[in-house]
C-alpha positions in Angstrom: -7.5 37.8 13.4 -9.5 35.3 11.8 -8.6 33.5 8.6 -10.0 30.6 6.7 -8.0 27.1 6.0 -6.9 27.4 2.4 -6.3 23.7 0.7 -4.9 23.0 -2.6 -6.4 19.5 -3.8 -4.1 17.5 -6.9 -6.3 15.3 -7.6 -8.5 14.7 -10.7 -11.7 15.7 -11.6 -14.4 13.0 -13.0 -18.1 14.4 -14.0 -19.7 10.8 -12.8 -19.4 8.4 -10.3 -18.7 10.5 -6.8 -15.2 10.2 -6.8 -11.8 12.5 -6.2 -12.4 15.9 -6.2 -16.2 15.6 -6.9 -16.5 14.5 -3.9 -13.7 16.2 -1.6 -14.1 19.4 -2.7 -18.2 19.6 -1.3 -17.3 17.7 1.8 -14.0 19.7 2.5 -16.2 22.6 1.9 -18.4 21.6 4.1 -15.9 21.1 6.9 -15.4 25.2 6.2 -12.1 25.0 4.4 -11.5 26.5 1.1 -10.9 24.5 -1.7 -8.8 25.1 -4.8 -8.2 22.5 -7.3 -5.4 21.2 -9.4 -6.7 19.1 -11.8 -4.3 15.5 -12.8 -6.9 14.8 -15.1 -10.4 15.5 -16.7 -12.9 12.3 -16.6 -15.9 11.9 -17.7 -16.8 9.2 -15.4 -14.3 7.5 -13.8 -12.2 4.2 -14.8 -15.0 1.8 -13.1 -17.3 2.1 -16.3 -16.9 0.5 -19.5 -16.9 3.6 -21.2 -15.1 6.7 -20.3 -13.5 9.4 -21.9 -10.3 11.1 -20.1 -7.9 14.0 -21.0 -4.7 14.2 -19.3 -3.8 17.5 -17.5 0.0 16.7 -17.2 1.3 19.4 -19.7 -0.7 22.1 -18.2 -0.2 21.5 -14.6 3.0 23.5 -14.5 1.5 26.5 -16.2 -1.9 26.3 -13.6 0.7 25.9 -10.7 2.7 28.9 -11.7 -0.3 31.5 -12.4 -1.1 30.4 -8.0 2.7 31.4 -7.6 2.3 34.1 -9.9 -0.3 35.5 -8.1 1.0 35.5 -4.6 -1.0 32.5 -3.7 -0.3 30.5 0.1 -2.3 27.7 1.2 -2.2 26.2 5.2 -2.3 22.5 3.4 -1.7 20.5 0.3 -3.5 17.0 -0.4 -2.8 14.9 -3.2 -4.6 12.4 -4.9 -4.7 10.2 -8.3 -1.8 10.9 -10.6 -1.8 10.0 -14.5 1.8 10.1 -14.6 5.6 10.0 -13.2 5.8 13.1 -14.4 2.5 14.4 -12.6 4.9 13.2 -9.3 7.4 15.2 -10.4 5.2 18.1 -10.7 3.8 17.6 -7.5 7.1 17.8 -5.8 7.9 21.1 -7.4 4.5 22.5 -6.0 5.0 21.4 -2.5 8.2 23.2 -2.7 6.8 26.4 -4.0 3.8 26.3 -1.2 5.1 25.5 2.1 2.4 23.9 4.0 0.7 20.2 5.4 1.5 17.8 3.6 -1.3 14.9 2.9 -0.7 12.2 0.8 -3.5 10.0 -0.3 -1.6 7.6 -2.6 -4.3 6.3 -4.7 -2.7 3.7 -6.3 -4.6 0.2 -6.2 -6.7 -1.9 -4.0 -7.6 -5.6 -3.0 -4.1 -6.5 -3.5 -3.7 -4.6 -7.4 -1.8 -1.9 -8.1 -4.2 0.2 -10.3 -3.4 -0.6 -14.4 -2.9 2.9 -14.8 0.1 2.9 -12.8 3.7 1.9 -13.5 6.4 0.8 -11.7 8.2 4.0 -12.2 5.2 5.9 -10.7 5.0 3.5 -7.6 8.8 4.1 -7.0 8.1 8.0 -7.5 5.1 7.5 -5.0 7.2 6.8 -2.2 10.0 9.1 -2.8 7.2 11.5 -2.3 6.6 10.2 1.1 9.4 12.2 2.8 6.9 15.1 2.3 4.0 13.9 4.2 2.4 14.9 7.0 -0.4 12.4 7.0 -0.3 9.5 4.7 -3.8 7.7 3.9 -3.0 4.5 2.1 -5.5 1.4 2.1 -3.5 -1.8 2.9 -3.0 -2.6 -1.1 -1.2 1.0 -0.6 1.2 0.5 2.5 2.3 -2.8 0.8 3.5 -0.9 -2.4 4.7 1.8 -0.5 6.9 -0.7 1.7 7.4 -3.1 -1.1 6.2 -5.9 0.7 3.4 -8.5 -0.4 0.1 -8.1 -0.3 -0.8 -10.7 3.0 -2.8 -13.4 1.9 -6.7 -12.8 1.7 -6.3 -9.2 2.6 -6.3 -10.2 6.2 -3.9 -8.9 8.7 -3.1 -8.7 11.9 -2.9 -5.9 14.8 0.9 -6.0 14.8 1.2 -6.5 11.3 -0.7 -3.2 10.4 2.0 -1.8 13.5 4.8 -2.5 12.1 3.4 -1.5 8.4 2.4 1.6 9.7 5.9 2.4 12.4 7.8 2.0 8.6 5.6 4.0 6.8 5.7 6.9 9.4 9.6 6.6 9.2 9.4 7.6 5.6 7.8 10.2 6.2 8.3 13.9 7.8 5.0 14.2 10.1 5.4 10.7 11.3 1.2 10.1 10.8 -0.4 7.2 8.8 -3.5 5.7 8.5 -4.2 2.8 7.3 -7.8 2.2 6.0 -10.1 -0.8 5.3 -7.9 -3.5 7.0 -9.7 -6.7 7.8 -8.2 -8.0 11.1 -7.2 -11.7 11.2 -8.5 -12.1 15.2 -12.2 -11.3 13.5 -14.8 -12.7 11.9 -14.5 -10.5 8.7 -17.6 -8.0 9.3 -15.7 -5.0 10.8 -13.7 -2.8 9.0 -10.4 -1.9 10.7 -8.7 1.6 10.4 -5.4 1.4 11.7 -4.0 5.4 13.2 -0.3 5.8 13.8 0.3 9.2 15.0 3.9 10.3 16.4 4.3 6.8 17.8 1.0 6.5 19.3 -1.8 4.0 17.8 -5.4 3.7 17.9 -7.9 1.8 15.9 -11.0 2.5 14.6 -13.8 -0.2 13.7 -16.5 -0.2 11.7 -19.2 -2.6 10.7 -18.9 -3.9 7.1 -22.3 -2.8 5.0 -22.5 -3.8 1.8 -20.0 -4.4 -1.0 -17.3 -2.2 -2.7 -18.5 1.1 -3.3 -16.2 3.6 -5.7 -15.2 7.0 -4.0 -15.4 5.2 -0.2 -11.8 5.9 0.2 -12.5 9.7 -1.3 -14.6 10.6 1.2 -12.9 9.1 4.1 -9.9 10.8 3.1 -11.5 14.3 2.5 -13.6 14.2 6.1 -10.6 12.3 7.9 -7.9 15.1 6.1 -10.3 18.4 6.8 -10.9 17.4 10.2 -7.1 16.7 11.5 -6.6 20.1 9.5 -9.1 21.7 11.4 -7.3 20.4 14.5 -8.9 17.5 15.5 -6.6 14.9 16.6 -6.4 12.0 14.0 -8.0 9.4 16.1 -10.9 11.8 16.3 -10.9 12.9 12.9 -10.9 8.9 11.4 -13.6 7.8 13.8 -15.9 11.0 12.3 -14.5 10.1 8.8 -15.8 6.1 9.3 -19.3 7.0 11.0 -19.8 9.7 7.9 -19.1 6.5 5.2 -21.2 4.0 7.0 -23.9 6.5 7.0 -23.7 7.5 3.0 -23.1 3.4 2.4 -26.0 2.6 4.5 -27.6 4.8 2.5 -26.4 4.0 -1.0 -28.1 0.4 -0.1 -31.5 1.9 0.7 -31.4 3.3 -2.7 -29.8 0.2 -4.2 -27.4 2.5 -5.9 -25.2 0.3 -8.4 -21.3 -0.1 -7.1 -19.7 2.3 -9.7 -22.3 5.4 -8.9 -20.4 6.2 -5.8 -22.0 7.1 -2.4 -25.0 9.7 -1.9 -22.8 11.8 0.4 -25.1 14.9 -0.5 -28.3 13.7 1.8 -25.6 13.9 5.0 -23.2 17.1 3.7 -25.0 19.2 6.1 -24.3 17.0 9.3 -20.9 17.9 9.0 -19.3 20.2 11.7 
C-alpha cells in the first residue's frame, strides 16, 4: 500500500530572507514528503537585518503539539531546527516522545567559531542532552565543537582525522550513530573547497565542494532540508550530502549572477523543480 513520508519540522518561521522553514518546507516538498510545521518562533526577517520583529512561540508550542496528539497524528520523521529557548528544548523532548519516529537534529546554534547571541549556556547544555535522540545530526563545525565542548580549532581549519574523531564522538552521543559535518575547510587544502564530513554507523565519506562566493544566510537550511529529505527517502547519506552540496552550489552560483545581497538568502526557487 502506498503512503507518503510525513515530517514534522520545529523550526521557526521568518517571512524574509530564505531561511528555516521558508525554505525547508518548499524543498522538502519538493523531495515529495509532507510537511507539517511547528513553529519556535514567528520572524519577520531573520536576525541578519538590522531590523526585525520576532514573537516567540514557546508558550504555545505545547498546546499546537497536543491538538497533532489530540488528533491521532504520526509522522515517519521529526527534524528540528532553531530554538528561542531552554524550554523550547524541553518541549521538543516531550514531542519526540509522543511521536515515535527519525530523529534529525540540526542544531542551529552558531557559526565561524560563535555560538549564536541568542543562545545560552543552558540551551547549549540542553542541545546535547538532546543528542541521545538523533538519528542524523547536521551540525557545522562551530556546532560539533559546542556539542563536544571543545574549542573552536584555530582559523576554522581542520584536519581529516580531526573532523573523524569529532564526528566518531558525536555519533556516540547519539542513537542512530550518523553525523555530518558541514562547511569544514581542510587543513591539507588550499581553502577553496568546502569539505562535508559523513559518519554513518562507523563508515566515513567526504564530500567536496568548490567554494563560490561569500556567506550566504539559509546555506545550511537548505543543505539540511535536501541532505534530511533524501536519506529519509532512503538514499544513503553519502548520496543524499553529495545531492544536498551540488543543489547549494547551484542556488549560490546563482545568487552571484543576480548579485543578491548576503542576508536575502539563496534563489533556491529557479532549481526547486530539479529535484527528484
Amino acid at each position: 500500500m502506498l503512503k507518503q513520508k510525513r515530517l514534522a519540522l520545529i523550526n521557526d518561521v521568518t517571512g524574509f530572507g530564505r531561511c528555516s522553514v521558508t525554505v525547508e518546507l518548499p524543498i522538502i516538498s519538493a523531495l515529495k514528503i509532507q510537511v507539517c510545521p511547528l513553529p519556535t518562533a514567528i520572524l519577520s526577517v531573520h536576525t541578519g537585518f538590522k531590523n526585525y520583529f520576532m514573537d516567540d512561540f514557546t508558550d504555545r508550542m505545547n498546546f499546537y503539539a497536543d491538538s497533532w496528539q489530540k488528533n491521532s497524528l504520526t509522522f515517519d520523521a521529526v527534524a528540528t531546527g532553531f530554538f528561542g529557548s531552554a524550554a523550547q528544548i524541553e518541549i521538543v523532548r516531550r514531542v519526540i516522545k509522543t511521536f515515535p519516529a527519525a530523529v534529525i537534529i540540526d542544531p542551529v546554534m552558531g557559526d565561524h567559531g560563535k555560538i549564536y547571541r541568542t543562545y545560552t549556556r543552558e540551551m547549549c547544555r540542553r542541545m546535547r542532552e538532546l543528542l541521545e535522540f538523533a538519528d542524523l545530526v547536521t551540525p557545522n563545525l562551530t556546532e560539533a565543537c559546542e556539542l563536544l565542548g571543545v574549542p573552536y580549532p584555530e582559523g576554522g581549519v581542520v584536519s581529516d582525522s580531526e573532523l573523524a574523531t569529532m564526528a566518531a564522538n558525536i555519533a556516540a552521543k547519539t542513537r542512530g550513530g550518523r553525523v555530518i559535518i558541514t562547511g569544514a575547510t581542510l587543513a591539507a587544502g588550499d581553502g577553496s573547497d568546502i569539505t562535508n564530513f559523513i559518519f554513518d554507523g562507523g563508515q566515513v565519506s567526504v564530500v567536496t565542494s568548490r567554494r563560490l562566493g561569500g556567506d550566504r544566510s539559509g546555506t545550511g537550511d537548505v543543505f539540511f532540508a535536501v541532505a534530511a529529505a533524501s536519506w529519509l527517502n532512503g538514499e544513503t547519506l553519502t548520496a543524499a550530502t553529495r545531492k544536498a552540496a551540488d543543489f547549494v552550489a547551484k542556488c549560490i552560483a546563482h545568487a552571484e549572477q543576480l548579485n543578491l545581497p548576503w542576508n536575502w538568502g539563496l534563489p533556491f526557487e529557479e532549481f526547486l523543480t530539479d529535484l527528484r
